[in-house]
C-alpha positions in Angstrom: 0.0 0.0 0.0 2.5 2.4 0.8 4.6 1.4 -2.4 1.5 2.3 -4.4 1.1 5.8 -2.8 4.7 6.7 -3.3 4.5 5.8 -6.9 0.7 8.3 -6.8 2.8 11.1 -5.2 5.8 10.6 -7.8 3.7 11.0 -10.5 1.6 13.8 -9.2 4.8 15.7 -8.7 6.9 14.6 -11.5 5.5 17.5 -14.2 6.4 20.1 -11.9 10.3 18.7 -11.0 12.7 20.8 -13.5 15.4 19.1 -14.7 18.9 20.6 -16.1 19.4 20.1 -19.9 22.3 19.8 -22.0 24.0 22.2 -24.3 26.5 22.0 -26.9 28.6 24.5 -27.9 31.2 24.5 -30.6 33.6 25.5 -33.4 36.9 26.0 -34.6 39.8 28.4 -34.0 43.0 27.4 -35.4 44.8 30.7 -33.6 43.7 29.1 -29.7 45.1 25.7 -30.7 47.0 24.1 -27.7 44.6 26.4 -25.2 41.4 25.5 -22.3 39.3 28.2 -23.4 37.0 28.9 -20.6 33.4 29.5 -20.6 31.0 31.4 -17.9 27.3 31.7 -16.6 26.3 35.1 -15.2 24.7 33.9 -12.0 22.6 37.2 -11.3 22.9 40.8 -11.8 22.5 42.3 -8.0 25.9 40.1 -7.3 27.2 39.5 -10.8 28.3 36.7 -9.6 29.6 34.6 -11.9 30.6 30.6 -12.6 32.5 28.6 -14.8 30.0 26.5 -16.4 32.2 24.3 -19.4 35.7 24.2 -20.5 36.9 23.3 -24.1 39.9 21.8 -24.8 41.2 23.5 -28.3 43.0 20.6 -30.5 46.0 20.9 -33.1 43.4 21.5 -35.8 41.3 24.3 -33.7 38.5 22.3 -33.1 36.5 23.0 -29.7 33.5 21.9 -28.0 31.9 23.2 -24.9 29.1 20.9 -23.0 27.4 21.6 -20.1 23.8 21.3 -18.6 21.7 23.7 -17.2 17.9 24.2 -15.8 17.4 27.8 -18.1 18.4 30.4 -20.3 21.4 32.1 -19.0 23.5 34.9 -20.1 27.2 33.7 -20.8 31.0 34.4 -22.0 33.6 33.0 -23.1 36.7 34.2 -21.5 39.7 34.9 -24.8 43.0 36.9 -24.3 41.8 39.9 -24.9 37.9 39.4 -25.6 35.0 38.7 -24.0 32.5 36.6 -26.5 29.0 37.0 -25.1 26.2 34.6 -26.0 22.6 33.3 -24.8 23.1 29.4 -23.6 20.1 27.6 -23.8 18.4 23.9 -22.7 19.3 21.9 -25.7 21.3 24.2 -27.3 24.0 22.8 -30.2 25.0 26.0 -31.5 28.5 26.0 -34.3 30.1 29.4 -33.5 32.9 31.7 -34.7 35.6 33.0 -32.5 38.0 36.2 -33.7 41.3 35.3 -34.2 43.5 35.2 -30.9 45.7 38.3 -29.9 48.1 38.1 -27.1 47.4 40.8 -24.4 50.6 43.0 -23.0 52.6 42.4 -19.8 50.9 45.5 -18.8 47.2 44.6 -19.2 48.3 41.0 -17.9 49.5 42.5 -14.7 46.3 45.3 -14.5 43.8 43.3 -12.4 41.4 46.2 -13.8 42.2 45.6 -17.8 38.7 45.6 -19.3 38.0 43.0 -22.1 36.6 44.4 -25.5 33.0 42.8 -24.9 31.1 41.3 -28.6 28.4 38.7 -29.4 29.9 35.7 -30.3 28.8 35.0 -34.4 27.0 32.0 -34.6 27.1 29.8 -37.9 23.5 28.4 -39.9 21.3 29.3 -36.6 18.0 29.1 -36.4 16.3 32.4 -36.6 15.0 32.3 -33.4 18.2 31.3 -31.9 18.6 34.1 -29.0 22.0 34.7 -30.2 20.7 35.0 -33.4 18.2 37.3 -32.3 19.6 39.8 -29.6 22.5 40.9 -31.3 20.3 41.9 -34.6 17.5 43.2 -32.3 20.2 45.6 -30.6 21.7 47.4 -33.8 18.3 48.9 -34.5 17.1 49.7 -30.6 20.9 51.5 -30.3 20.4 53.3 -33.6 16.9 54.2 -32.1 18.0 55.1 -28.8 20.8 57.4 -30.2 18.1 59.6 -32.0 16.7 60.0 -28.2 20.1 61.2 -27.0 21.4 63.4 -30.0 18.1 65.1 -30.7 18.6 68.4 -28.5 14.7 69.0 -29.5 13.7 66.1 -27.8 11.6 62.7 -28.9 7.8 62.7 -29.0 5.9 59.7 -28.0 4.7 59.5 -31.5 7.9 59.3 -33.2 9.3 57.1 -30.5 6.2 54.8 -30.9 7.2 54.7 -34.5 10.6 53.5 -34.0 9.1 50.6 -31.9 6.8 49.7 -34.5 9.5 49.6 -37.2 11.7 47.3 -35.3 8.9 45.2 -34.4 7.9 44.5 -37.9 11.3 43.3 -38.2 10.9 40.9 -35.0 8.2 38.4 -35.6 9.5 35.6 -33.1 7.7 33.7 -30.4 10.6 33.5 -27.8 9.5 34.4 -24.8 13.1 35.3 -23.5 13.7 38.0 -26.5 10.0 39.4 -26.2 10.6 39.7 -22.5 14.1 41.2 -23.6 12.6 43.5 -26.1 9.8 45.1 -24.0 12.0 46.3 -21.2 14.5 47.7 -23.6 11.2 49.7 -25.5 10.8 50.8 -22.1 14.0 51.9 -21.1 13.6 54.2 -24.9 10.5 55.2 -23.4 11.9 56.0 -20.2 14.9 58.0 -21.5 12.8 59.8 -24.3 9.8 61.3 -22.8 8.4 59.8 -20.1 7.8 61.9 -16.6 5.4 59.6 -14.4 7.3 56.6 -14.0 4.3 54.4 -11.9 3.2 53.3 -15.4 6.1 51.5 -16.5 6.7 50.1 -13.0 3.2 49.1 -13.2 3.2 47.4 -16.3 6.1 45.5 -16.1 7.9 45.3 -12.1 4.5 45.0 -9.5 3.2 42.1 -8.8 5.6 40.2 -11.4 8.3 37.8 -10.6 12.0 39.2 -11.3 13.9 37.9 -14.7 16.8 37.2 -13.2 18.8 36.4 -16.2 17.4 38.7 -18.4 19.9 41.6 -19.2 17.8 43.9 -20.4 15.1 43.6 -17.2 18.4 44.2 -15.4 19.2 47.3 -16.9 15.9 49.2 -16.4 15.1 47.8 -13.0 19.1 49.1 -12.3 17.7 52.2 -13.5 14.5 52.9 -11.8 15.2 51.5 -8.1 18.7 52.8 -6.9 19.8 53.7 -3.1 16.2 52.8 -2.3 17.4 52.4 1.5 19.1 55.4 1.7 15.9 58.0 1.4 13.0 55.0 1.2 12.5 56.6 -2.8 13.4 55.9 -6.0 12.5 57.1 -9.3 9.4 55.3 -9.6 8.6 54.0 -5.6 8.5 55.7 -2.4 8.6 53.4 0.6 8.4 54.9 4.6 11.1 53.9 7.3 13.6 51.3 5.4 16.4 52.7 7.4 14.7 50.8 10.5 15.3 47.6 9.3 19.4 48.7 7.9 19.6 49.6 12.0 17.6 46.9 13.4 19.8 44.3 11.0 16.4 42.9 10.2 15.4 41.2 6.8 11.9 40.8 8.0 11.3 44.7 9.0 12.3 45.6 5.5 10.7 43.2 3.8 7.5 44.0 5.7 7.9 48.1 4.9 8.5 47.0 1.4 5.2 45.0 1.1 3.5 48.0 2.8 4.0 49.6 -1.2 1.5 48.5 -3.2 3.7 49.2 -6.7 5.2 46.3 -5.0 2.8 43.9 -5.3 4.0 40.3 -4.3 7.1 38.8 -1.8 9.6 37.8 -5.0 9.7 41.9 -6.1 10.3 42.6 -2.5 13.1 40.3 -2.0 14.9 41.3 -5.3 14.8 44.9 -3.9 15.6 44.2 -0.9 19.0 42.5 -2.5 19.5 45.9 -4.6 18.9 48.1 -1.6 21.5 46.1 0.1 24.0 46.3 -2.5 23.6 50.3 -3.3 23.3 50.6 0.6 26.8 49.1 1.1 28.7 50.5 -2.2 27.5 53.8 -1.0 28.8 53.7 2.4 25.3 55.1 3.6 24.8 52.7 6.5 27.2 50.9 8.9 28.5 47.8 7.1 28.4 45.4 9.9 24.6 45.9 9.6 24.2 45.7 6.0 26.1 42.5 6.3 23.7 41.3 9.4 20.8 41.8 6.8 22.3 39.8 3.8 22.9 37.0 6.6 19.3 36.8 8.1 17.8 37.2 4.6 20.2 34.3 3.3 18.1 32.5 6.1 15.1 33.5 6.2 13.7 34.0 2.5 12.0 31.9 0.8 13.0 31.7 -2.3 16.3 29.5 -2.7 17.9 32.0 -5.5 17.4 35.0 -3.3 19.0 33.1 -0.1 21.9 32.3 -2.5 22.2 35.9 -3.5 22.2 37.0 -0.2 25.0 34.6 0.8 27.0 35.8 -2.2 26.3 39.9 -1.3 27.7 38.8 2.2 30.6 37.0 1.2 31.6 40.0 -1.0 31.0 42.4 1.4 32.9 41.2 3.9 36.2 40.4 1.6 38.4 42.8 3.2 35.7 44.2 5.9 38.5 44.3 9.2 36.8 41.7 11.8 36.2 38.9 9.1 38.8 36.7 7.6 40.3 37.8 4.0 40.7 36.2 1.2 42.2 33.2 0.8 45.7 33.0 -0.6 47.1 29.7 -2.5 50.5 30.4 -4.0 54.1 29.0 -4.4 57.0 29.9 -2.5 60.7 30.3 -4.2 61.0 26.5 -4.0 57.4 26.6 -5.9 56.0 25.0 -2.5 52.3 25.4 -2.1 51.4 28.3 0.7 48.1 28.6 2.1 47.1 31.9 4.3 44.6 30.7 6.8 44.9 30.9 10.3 48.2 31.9 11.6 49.6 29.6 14.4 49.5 32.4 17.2 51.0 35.2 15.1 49.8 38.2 13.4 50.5 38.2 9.3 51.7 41.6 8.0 50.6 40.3 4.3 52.7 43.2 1.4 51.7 42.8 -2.4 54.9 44.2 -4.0 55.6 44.9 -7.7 59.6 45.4 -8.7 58.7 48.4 -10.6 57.8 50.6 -8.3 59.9 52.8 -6.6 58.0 53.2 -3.5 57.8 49.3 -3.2 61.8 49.0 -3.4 62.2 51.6 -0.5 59.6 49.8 1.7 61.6 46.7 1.4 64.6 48.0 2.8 62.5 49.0 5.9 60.7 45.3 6.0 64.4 43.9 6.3 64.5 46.5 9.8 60.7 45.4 10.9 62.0 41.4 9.9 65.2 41.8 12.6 63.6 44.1 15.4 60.2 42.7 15.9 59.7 38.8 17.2 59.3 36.2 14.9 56.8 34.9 17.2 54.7 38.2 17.3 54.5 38.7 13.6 55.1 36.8 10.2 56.1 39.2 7.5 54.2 37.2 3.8 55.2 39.5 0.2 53.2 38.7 -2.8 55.2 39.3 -5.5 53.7 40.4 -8.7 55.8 40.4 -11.8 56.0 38.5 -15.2 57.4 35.3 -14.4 58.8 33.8 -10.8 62.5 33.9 -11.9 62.6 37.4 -11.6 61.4 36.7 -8.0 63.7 34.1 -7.8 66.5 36.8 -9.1 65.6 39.2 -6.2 65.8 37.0 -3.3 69.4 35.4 -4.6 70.4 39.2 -5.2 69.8 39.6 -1.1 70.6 37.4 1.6 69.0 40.3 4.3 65.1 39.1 2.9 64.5 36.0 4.8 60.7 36.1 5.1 58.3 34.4 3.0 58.1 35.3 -0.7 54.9 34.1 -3.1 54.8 34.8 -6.6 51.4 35.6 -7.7 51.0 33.6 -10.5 48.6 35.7 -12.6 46.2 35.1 -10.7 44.6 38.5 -11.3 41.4 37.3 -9.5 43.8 37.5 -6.6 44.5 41.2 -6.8 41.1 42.3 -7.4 39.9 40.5 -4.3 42.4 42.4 -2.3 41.6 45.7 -4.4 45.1 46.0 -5.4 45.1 49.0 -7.3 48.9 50.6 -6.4 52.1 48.9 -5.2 52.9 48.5 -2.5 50.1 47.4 -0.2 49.4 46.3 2.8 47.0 44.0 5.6 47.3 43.4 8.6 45.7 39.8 10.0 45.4 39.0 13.6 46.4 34.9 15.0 42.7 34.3 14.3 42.7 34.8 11.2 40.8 38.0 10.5 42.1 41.3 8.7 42.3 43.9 11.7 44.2 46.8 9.1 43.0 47.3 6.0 45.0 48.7 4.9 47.8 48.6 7.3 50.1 51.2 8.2 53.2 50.7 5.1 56.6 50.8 6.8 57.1 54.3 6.1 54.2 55.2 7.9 55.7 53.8 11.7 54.5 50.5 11.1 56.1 49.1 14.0 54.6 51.6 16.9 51.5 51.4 15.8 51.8 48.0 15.8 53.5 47.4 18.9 50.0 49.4 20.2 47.7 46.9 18.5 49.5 43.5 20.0 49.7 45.2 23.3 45.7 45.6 23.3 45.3 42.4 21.6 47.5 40.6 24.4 45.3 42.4 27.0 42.5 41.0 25.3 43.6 37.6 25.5 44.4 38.0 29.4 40.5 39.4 30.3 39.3 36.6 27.9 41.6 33.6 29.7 40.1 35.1 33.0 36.5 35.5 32.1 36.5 31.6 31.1 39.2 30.9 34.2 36.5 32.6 36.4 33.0 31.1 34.5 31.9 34.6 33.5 30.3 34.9 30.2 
């Protein structure tokens, strides 16, 4: 009998269980031949979070083929030297593409962790028309040519002649796919928007209240990027005005806001809620507008609390990003090789403090600052504090140069492998930096006092306190006091 019911409850549920489909993606690019080209899924855009999804392994010959499953469309790229090929992956896709010809970036670029990618639709070969990446790409040549009438006519665009470009274009756009029409209505809008709208509760109306978020959908992203910025930070937007936010940033409460933000009826339903919640938190912490720890409490209890698993997993995403490099939480995590190309891994210190230094040969400031390390490296304990220098340069020999060039450097040296993810995690922006990390394992300076600056007194200060710290704490437990 209870057989028998399971099988009944299978089936009842079975039409409603999604399940991930393949896709195919491939080609050939003689100029890649010998290189893992590497492909990504954009997981949202409050986070932009995103995730290698395939790899392809390009042969002698250039062939390559990328195939991976997933549960819907999803925006993607494909990662080249210099390039970033964008493209549409979808459930069953087998889509034959064309990649330009490889160009090798410059030491400089290679070593900017900020060098941006010239970003293009990837050409696709015999594609079905309504192939998204058939689609979009032709879609957006005429909505830009539109859109640029809107910004280059000083007299302004009526709603007539802006209604008339829509039409045009949609003469030309006959297709059934319920991704591009969803795509092409919030661009019209955003044309709209910039061209003569005023009152913005229509558009909002039309397509944001009461309608669950498109996730995935660039062009959704765009406008609702648009219309609902720093909503925490005055409780109003362009198009939405909601009382008393700022309660629920200071009470560190996910449910206060989210009740506030159901309070609007432009809202409309729980899903629109959460997703602004998620922006608000974003805008609210980039903007320095509210105390971090609490905008970091928030992401926590809403990566609890909501109900919706993709908005708990962009929650826990927000909070792991904000707190990279926020003092009081551990930072990122560092895998590199030493001189002796030995694997080092910065976690926990063993009862030391880690004064971590990214250092580039080049600059001139970095050179004198190691000349002072060597003083910090004889005067203060080993036992106290563990000097660790990234070193970030074209190749580890030249590392390897420096350290054989001076016997007085005896602390650890890592070279940083090109791993630019690396520097953009620790914001490296000028050399030389610095972080300070306390024994358990969490960034206390960031960023720490350089050696110029009196590193040592003011860190002498620090361990004193911290040592105090340690004494009241050993007491407290000695003495059962909480």
């Amino acid at each position: 009998m209870l057989k028998k019911l399971f099988i009944v409850v299978l089936l009842a549920i079975l039409p409603f269980v999604v399940k991930a489909q393949n896709f195919t993606v491939s080609g050939n690019a003689k100029t890649y031949a010998g290189d893992t080209l590497k492909m990504y899924v954009i997981d949202d855009y409050i986070s932009k979070n995103e995730t290698l999804i395939a790899t392809a392994k390009v042969d002698k010959d250039g062939n390559f083929t990328f195939t991976g499953r997933l549960l819907e469309t999803m925006p993607a790229y494909i990662d080249l030297t210099v390039f970033r090929g964008r493209l549409f992956l979808q459930p069953n896709l087998k889509e034959e593409i064309v990649l330009p010809e490889k160009q090798q970036i410059t030491l400089q670029d290679k070593l900017n962790p900020y060098f941006k990618k010239t970003e293009f639709y990837v050409k696709t070969v015999k594609a079905d028309k309504e192939d998204l990446n058939v689609l979009i790409p032709e879609f957006e040549k005429y909505f830009n040519s539109a859109i640029s009438k809107v910004f280059y006519n000083v007299k302004g665009i009526s709603k007539a002649s802006t209604d008339s470009m829509e039409n045009a274009i949609n003469q030309k756009f006959t297709t059934k796919n319920q991704f591009f029409l969803d795509y092409k209505d919030y661009r019209f809008a955003l044309l709209d928007y910039a061209a003569y709208h005023r009152n913005k509760s229509d558009i909002v109306e039309k397509l944001f209240t009461g309608k669950a978020p498109l996730m995935h959908n660039p062009a959704y992203a765009e406008l609702f990027d648009e219309l609902f910025s720093n909503i925490f930070f005055s409780g109003k937007t362009a198009a939405i005005s909601v009382k008393d936010l700022y309660l629920g940033v200071y009470d560190k409460s996910y449910n206060t806001l989210k009740k506030k933000m159901l309070q609007e009826p432009k809202i409309g339903n729980e899903q629109f809620a959460d997703y602004l919640i998620l922006k608000g938190l974003r805008d609210a912490y980039y903007a320095d507008s509210f105390p971090k720890e609490n905008i970091v409490a928030v992401a926590d209890s809403m990566a609890g609390a909501s109900k919706e698993k993709n908005f708990r997993k962009i929650a826990t995403t927000l909070s792991k990003q904000f707190t990279t490099l926020l003092c009081g939480f551990p930072p990122p995590q560092i895998i590199l090789k030493d001189v002796n190309d030995r694997d080092y891994y910065l976690g926990k210190s063993s009862g030391k403090f880690v004064y971590l230094t990214f250092y580039n040969p080049n600059s001139y400031t970095a050179n004198a600052d190691l000349e002072l390390l060597k003083q910090i490296y004889k005067e203060v304990p080993p036992e106290m504090l563990e000097i660790i220098t990234v070193f970030v340069s074209q190749n580890k020999e030249e590392m390897k140069k420096t350290l054989d060039n001076d016997a007085e450097i005896k602390w650890k040296f890592l070279w940083y492998g090109f791993d630019n993810q690396l520097l953009k995690d620790y914001n490296i922006r000028a050399y030389p930096m610095y972080y300070l990390i306390n024994p358990e394992g969490n960034l206390v300076m960031n960023p720490a006092p350089s050696p110029q600056e009196d590193f040592p007194a003011k860190f002498s200060a620090l361990y004193r306190n911290w040592k105090n710290e340690q004494h009241r704490k050993q007491y407290r437990e000695n003495q059962g006091i909480k």
